[in-house]
C-alpha positions in Angstrom: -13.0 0.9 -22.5 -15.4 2.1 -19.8 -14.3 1.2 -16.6 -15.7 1.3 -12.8 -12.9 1.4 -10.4 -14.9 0.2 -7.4 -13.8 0.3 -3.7 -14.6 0.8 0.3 -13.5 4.6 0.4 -11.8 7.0 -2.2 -10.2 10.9 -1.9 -10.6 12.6 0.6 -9.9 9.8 2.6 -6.7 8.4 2.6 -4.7 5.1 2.7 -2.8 3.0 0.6 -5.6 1.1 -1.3 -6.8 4.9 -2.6 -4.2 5.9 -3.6 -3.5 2.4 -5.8 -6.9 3.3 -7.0 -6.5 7.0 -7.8 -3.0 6.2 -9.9 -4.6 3.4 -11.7 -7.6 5.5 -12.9 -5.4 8.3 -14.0 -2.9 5.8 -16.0 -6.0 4.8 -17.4 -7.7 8.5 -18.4 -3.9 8.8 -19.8 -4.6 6.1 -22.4 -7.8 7.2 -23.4 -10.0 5.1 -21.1 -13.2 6.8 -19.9 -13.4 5.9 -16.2 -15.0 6.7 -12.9 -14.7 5.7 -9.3 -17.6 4.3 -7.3 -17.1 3.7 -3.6 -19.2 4.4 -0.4 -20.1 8.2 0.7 -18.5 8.3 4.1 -14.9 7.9 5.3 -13.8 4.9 8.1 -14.4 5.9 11.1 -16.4 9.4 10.1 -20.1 10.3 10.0 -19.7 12.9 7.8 -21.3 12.5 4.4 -19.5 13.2 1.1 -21.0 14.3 -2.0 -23.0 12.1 -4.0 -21.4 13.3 -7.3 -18.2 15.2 -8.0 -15.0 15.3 -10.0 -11.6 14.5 -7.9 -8.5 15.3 -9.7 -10.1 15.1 -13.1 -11.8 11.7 -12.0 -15.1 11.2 -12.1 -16.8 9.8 -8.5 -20.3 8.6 -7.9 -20.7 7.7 -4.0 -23.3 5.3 -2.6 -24.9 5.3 0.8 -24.6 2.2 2.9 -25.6 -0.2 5.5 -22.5 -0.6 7.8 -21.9 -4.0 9.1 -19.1 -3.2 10.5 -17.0 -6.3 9.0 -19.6 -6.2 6.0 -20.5 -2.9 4.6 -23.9 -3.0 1.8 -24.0 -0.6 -0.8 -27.2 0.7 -2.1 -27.5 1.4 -6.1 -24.9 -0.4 -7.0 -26.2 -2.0 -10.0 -27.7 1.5 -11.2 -23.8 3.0 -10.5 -22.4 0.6 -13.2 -25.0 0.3 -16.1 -22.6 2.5 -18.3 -19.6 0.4 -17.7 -18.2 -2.4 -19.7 -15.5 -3.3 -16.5 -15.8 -3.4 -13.3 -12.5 -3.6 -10.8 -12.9 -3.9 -7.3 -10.8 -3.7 -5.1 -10.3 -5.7 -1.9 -13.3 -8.4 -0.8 -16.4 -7.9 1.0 -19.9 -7.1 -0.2 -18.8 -5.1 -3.0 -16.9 -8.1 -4.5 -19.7 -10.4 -3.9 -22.3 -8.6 -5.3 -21.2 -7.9 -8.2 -19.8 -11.4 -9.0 -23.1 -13.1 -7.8 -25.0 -10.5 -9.8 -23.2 -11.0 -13.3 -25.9 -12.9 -15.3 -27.9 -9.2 -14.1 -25.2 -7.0 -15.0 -23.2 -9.3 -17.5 -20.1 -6.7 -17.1 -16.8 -8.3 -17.0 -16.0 -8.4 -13.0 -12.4 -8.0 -11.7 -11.0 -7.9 -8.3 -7.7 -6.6 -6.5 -6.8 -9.0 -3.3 -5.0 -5.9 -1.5 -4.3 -8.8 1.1 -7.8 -10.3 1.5 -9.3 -10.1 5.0 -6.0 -11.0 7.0 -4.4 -7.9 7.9 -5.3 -8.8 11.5 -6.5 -11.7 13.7 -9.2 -10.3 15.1 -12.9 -12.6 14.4 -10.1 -14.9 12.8 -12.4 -17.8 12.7 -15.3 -16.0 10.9 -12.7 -14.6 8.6 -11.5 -18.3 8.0 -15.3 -19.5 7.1 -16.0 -16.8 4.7 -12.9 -17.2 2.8 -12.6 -20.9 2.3 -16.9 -20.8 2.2 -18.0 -18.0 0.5 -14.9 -16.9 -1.0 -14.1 -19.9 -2.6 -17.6 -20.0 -4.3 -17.9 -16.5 -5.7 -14.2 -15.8 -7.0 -14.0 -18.3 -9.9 -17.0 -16.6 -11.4 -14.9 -13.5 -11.7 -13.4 -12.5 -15.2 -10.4 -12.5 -13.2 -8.7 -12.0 -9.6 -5.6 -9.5 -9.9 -3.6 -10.7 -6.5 -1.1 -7.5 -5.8 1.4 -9.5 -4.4 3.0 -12.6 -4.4 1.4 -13.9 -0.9 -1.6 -12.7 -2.1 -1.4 -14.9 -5.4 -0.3 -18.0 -2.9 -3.5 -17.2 -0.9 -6.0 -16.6 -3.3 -4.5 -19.6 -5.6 -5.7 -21.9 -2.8 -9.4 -21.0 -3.2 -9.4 -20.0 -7.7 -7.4 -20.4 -10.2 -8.3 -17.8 -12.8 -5.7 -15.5 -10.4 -3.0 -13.3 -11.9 -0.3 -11.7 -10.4 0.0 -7.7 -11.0 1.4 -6.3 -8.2 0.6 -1.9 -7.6 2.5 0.2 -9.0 3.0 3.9 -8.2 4.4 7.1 -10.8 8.0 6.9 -9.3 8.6 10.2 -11.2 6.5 11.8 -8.5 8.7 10.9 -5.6 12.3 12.8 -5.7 15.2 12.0 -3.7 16.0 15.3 -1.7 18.4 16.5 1.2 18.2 13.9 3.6 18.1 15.1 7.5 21.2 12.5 9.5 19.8 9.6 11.3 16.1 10.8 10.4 13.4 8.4 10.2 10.0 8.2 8.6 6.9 5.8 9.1 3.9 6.5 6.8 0.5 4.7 7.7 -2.6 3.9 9.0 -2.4 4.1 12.9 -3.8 0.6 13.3 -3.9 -2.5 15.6 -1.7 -4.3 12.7 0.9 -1.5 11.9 2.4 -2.2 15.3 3.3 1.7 16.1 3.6 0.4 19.4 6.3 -1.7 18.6 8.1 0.8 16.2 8.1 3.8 19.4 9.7 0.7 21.8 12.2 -0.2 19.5 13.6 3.4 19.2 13.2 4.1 23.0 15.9 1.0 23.2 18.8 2.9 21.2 21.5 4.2 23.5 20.4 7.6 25.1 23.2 9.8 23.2 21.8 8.4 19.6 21.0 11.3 17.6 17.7 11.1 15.6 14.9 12.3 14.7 11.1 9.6 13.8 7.9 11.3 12.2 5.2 9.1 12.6 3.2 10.1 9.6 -0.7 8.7 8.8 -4.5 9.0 9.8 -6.1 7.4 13.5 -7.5 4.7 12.1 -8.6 3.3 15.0 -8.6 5.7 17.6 -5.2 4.9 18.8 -3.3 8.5 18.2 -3.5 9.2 21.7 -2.0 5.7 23.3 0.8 6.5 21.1 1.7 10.2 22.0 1.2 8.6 26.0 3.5 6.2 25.1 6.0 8.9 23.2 6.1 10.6 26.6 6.6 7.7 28.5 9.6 6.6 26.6 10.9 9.9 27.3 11.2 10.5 23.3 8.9 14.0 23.5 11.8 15.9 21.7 12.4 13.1 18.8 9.1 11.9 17.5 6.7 14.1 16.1 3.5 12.8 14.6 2.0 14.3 11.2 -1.8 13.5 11.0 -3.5 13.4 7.9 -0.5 15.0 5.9 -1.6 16.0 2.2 0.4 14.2 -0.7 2.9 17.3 -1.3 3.5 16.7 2.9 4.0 13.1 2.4 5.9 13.8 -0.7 8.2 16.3 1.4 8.5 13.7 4.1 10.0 11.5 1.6 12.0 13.5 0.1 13.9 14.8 3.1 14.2 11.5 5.6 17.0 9.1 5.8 15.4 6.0 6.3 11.7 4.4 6.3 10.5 2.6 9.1 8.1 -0.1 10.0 6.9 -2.6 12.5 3.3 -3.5 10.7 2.8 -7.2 11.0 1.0 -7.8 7.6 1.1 -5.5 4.6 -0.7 -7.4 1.2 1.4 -5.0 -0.8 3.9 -1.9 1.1 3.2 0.8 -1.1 3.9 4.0 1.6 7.5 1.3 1.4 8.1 1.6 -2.4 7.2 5.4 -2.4 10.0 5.9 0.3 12.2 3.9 -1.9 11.5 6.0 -4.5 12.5 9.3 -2.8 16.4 7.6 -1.3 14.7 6.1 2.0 16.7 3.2 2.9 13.9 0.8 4.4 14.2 -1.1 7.6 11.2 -2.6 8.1 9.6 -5.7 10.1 9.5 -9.0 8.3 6.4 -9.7 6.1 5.2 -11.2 3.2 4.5 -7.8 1.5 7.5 -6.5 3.1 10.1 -9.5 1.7 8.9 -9.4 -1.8 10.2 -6.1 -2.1 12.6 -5.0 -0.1 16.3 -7.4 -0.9 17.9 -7.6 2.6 21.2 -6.0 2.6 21.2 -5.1 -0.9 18.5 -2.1 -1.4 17.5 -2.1 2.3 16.9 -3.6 5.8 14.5 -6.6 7.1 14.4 -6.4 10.7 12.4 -8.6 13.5 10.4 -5.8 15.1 8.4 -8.6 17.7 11.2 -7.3 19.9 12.5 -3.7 20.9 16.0 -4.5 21.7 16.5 -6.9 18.2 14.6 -4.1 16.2 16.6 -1.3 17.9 19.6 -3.3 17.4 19.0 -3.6 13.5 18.3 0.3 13.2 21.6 0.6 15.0 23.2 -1.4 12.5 21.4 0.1 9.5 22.6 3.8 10.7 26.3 2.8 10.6 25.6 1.4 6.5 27.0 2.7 3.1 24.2 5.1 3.2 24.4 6.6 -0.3 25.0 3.3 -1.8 22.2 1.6 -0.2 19.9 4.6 -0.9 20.7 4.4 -4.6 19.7 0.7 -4.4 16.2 1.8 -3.1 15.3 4.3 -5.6 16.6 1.5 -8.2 14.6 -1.3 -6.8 11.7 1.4 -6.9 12.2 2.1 -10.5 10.8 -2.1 -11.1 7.1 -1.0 -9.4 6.6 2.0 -11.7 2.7 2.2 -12.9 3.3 2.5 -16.6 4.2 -1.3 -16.9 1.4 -2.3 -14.6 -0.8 -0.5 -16.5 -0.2 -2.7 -19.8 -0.6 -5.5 -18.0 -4.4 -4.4 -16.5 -5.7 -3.4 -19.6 -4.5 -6.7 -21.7 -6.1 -8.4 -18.3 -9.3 -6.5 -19.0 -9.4 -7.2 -22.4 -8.6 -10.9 -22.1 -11.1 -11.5 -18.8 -13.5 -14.3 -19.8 -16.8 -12.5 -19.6 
């Protein structure tokens, strides 16, 4: 098959939907698919211009200029970018999605799209986000060969509004992600530093152990939205200069490293559509204690492979890691990389392309 991975943003910029798309179009190359990635030619939050045309890790990428909306972001030359397709798979909603679907009796290519949490990942213009989904959301989506929701919240969501949804949730190459020497009592978050990852919350709770806890946090991720400074302020206020250190835009053998060598994986976010920076950890021995979310909870088995913690408060968050640093650590860590092994790509793969083949067209 020839298939258009389509999304916002792809390498070099970096963030969880990204990488979901670079792993899926390299399981795909694997099986003898020819596929490329089209996305916009500009990072978030940059105004430098990529290239229009150039081979990423033996993917093929054609990038489009656009009209920034800010909420809404219009691609020009779509169409043109997928006449030598026969799919399309987009992922996430927004004028990418809707284009494409409205534009099918143009195009006739089968469409498919990838929730990666909808719209809701914060409240912000919650009413307009509220209008579009049950308006315009509601009317485009069942025209779609088919809507892959990547986690089981997103399948309840999007279930509400279509019903030609199907639940595949991401998947990542857990042989990439190796268990190593773990540091005592270290701690790793890896994310976007936005509004809805809640650093905020994650530096407050660890500023509320007792003063002699030993430990060590990386705060690992790109300023998403200008917030890097606020947290280092708020690092120095808490006194915690010598224990947090934050790692901006690490590479993937950085991340990977990361992994690798922490203890545990931390996180306060308040809405993950699926926690892939969680499975990864998992994968490498992390023991997860992370803040109680839909994307969070479908993963992670309190108690068993990990930790679900309230992280709304400091002192009931820094409680929990308390209680988490006193645990059967090699058990539970074994657990994770276990509970890992059950997101690995390869099955996810099988299930896209008999998706793909099945899709209604």
């Amino acid at each position: 098959m020839r298939i258009a991975q389509v999304s916002h943003h792809f390498a070099p910029c970096v963030g969880g939907v990204e990488r979901v798309v670079r792993d899926i179009s390299k399981a795909l190359q694997e099986r003898g698919h020819e596929v490329k990635v089209i996305c916009l030619n500009r990072c978030a939050y940059s105004r430098i211009d990529l290239p229009r045309k150039e081979t990423v890790d033996g993917i093929l990428v054609e990038r489009l200029k656009f009209v920034d909306l800010k909420y809404y972001k219009i691609a020009m030359g779509l169409l043109a970018s997928i006449r030598d397709s026969d799919i399309v798979h987009v992922h996430g909603i927004g004028f990418l999605s809707d284009f494409l679907i409205a534009m099918k009796v143009v195009h006739r290519k089968k469409v498919f799209v990838s929730t990666h949490g909808g719209i809701f990942h914060t409240g912000s213009v919650g009413l307009l986000k509220n209008v579009y989904f049950q308006g315009v959301q509601r009317a485009l989506l069942g025209f779609a060969d088919g809507i892959v929701a990547v986690s089981r919240n997103d399948l309840v969501l999007f279930s509400g509004i279509c019903k030609n949804v199907a639940l595949i949730e991401n998947g990542i190459h857990v042989s990439g992600f190796i268990p190593g020497k773990k540091a005592a009592n270290s701690f790793l978050f890896v994310g976007r530093i936005s509004r809805n990852k809640r650093v905020d919350r994650l530096i407050g709770a660890f500023a509320e152990l007792p003063k002699k806890t030993g430990f060590s946090l990386v705060i690992a991720g790109t300023d998403w939205e200008g917030l890097l400074e606020g947290c280092r302020k708020l690092v120095r206020e808490k006194g915690l200069a010598k224990k947090v250190r934050f790692v901006i835009g690490p590479s993937e053998d950085e991340l990977k490293a990361l992994y690798s060598s922490s203890e545990f994986f931390v996180s306060a976010s308040e809405y993950e559509g699926f926690g892939l920076s969680l499975v990864e950890a998992m994968a490498s021995g992390c023991i997860p204690i992370v803040h109680n979310n839909e994307g969070f909870g479908s993963i992670v088995r309190h108690g068993q492979d990990g930790f679900i913690a309230d992280f709304s408060g400091t002192e009931t968050a820094a409680k929990a890691i308390s209680a988490a640093m006193k645990c059967g650590k090699k058990k539970m860590s074994r657990a994770a990389v276990a509970r890992a092994m059950k997101f690995s790509i390869s099955g996810k793969i099988t299930e896209l392309e008999g998706l793909y083949a099945a899709g209604k067209n």
